[in-house]
C-alpha positions in Angstrom: -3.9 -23.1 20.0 -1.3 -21.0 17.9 2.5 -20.8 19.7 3.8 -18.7 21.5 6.7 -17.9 18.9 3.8 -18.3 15.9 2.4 -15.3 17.3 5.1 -13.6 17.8 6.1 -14.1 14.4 3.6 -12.7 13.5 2.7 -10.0 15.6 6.6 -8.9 14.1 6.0 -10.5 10.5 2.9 -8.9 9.6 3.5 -5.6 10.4 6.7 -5.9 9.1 5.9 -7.0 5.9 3.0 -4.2 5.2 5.8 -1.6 6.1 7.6 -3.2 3.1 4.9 -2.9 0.6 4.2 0.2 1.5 7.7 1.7 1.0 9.1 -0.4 -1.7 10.2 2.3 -3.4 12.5 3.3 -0.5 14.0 -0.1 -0.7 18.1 0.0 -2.4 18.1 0.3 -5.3 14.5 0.3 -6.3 14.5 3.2 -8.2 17.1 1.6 -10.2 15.9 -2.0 -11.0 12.7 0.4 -11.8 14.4 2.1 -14.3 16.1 -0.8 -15.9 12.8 -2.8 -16.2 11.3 0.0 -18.3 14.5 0.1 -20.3 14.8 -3.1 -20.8 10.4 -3.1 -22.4 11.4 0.1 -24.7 14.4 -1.4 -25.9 12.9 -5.0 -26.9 10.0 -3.0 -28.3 12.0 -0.7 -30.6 14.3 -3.6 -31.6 11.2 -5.5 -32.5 10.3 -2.5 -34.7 13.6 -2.5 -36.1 14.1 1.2 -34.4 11.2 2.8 -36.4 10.0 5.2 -34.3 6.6 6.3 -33.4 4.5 9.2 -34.7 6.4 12.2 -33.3 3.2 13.6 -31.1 3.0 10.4 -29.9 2.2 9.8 -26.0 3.7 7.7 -23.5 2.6 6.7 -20.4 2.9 4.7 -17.1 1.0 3.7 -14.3 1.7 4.7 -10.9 0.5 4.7 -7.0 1.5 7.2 -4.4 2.6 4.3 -1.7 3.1 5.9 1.8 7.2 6.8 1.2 6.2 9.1 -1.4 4.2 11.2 0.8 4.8 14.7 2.9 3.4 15.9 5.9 0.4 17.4 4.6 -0.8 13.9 3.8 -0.2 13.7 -0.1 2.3 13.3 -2.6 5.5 15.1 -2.2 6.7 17.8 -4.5 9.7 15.8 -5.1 8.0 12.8 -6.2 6.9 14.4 -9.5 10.0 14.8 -10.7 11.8 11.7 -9.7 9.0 9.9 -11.1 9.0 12.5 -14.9 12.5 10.3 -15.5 10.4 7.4 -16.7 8.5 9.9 -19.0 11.6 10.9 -20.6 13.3 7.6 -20.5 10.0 5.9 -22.5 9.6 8.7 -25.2 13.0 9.0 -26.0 13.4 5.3 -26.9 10.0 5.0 -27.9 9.7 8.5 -30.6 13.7 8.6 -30.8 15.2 5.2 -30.8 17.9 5.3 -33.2 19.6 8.1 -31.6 19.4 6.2 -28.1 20.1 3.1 -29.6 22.9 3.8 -32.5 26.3 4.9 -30.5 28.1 5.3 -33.3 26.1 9.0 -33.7 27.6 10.0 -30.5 24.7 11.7 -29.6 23.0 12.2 -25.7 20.0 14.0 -24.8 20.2 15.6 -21.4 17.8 17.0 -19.3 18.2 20.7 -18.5 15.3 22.0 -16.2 11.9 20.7 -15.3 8.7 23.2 -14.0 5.7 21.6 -12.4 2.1 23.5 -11.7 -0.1 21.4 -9.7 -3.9 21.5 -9.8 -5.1 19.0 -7.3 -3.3 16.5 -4.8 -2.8 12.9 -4.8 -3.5 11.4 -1.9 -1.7 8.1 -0.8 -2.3 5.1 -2.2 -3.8 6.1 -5.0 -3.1 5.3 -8.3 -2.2 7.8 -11.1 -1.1 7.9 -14.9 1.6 9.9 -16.1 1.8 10.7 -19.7 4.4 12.5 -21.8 4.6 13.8 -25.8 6.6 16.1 -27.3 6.1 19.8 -27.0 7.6 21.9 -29.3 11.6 22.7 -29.8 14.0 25.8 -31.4 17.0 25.4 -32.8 18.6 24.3 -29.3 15.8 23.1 -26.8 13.4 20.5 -26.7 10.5 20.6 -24.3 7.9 17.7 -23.4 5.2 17.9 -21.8 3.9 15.8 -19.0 0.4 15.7 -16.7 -0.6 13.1 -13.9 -4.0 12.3 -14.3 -6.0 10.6 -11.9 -8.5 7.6 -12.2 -11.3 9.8 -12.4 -9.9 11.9 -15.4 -8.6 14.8 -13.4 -5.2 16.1 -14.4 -3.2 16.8 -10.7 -0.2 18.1 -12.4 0.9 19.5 -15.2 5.0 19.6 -16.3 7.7 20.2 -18.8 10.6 19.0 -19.6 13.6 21.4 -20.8 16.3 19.1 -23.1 19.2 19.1 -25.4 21.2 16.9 -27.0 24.6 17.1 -27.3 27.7 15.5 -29.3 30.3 13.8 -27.2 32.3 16.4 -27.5 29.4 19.1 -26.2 28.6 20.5 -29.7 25.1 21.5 -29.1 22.6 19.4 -32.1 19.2 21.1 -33.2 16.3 18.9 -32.6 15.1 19.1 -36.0 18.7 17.2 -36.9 17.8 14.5 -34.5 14.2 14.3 -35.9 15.4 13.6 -39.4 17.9 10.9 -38.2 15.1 9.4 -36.4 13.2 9.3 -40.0 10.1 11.9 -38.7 9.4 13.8 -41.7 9.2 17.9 -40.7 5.7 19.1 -42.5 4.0 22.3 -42.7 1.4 20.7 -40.1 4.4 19.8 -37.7 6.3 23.2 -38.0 2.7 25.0 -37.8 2.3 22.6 -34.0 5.5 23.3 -33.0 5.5 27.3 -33.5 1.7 27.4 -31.9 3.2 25.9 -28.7 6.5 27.7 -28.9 4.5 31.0 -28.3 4.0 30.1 -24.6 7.5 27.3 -24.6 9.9 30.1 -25.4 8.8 32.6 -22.5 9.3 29.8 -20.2 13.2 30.1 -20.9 13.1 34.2 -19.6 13.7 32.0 -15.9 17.2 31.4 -16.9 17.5 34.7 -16.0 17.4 33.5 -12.4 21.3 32.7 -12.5 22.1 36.7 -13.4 19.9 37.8 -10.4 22.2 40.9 -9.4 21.0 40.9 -6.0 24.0 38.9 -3.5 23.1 35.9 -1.5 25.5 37.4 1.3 24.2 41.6 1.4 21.8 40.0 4.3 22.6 37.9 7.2 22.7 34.3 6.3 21.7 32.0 9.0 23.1 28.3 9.8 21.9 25.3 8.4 19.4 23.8 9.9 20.1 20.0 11.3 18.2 17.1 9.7 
């Protein structure tokens, strides 16, 4: 017959421990040590490659499951979750298509993230496993945008995302992505520059919502109500 205290222990331990695995990505700093383990594969990779960088359509990607911390009330992923989770998209094809300009310091050179806009098609429930991949998009002489979708096992896409980015000197001088391309040794065809104006067609209308910070219409003309406590 099992003790009194080994069932206790357990009666504590087991639920205890499923509680764990099932919001491990809650724990402190797990989003971190998550970050830094992908770092740490795309760095020894592009060092292996002596920081030749892939094909510049290439696509990245990274497996995922929607554990019970990363969803809402209605029973399925949160909004917020595809975002938070796009960071490793950009992390791995930066270093991956990129890596001399991530790698090098002496070019003084940072890529930063300046907007992110997400359509969703279908949920993903918890538990489930998905894949996110990323590839570049098309750029101007200032932006860069990727594009991202979370497909499920089944082939369904739940999500489709960009990115908005820049890179910029250390002293904020904006660089062209075509300047960064060249350092990274992509050569700039006919066939690339024919890509990256068809997708620009529909990239460059997205950047009409930076009109949302002239929006002439005051946040105080109407009654503003407290905060709500959470």
């Amino acid at each position: 017959m099992p003790s009194t205290l080994t069932t206790a222990s357990a009666a504590i331990g087991v639920p205890a421990l499923l509680l764990l695995l099932t919001h491990m990505k809650s724990l402190p700093l797990a989003y971190t040590f998550r970050s830094w383990w992908l770092l740490r594969t795309v760095i020894k990779r592009a060092k292996a490659n002596k920081l030749k960088p892939e094909p510049l359509f290439t696509v990245v990607s990274e497996d995922h499951r929607c554990l019970y911390d990363d969803i809402d009330y209605n029973q399925h992923m949160n909004n917020i979750m595809y975002n938070k989770n796009l960071d490793f998209g950009r992390i791995h094809i930066l270093y991956t298509v990129l890596p001399r300009v991530m790698m090098e310091p002496h070019h003084h050179l940072f890529c930063h993230n300046a907007g992110v806009m997400c359509v969703f098609k279908k949920e993903i429930p918890p538990l489930s496993n998905y894949t996110i991949q990323t590839r570049i998009w098309t750029w101007n002489q200032k932006w860069m945008w990727l594009q991202h979708r979370f497909v499920l096992p089944n082939g369904d896409v739940a999500c489709y995302a960009v990115s908005k980015l820049v890179f910029k000197k250390t002293n904020g001088k904006t660089v062209p992505p075509t300047d960064v391309f060249e350092l990274c040794g992509h050569a700039l065809d006919d066939q690339v520059e024919e890509r990256r104006k068809r997708n620009w067609e529909v990239a460059g209308n997205l950047l009409e919502m930076d009109a949302l910070v002239k929006d002439p219409f005051s946040w105080t003309e109407q009654r503003v109500l407290p905060p709500a406590k959470l």
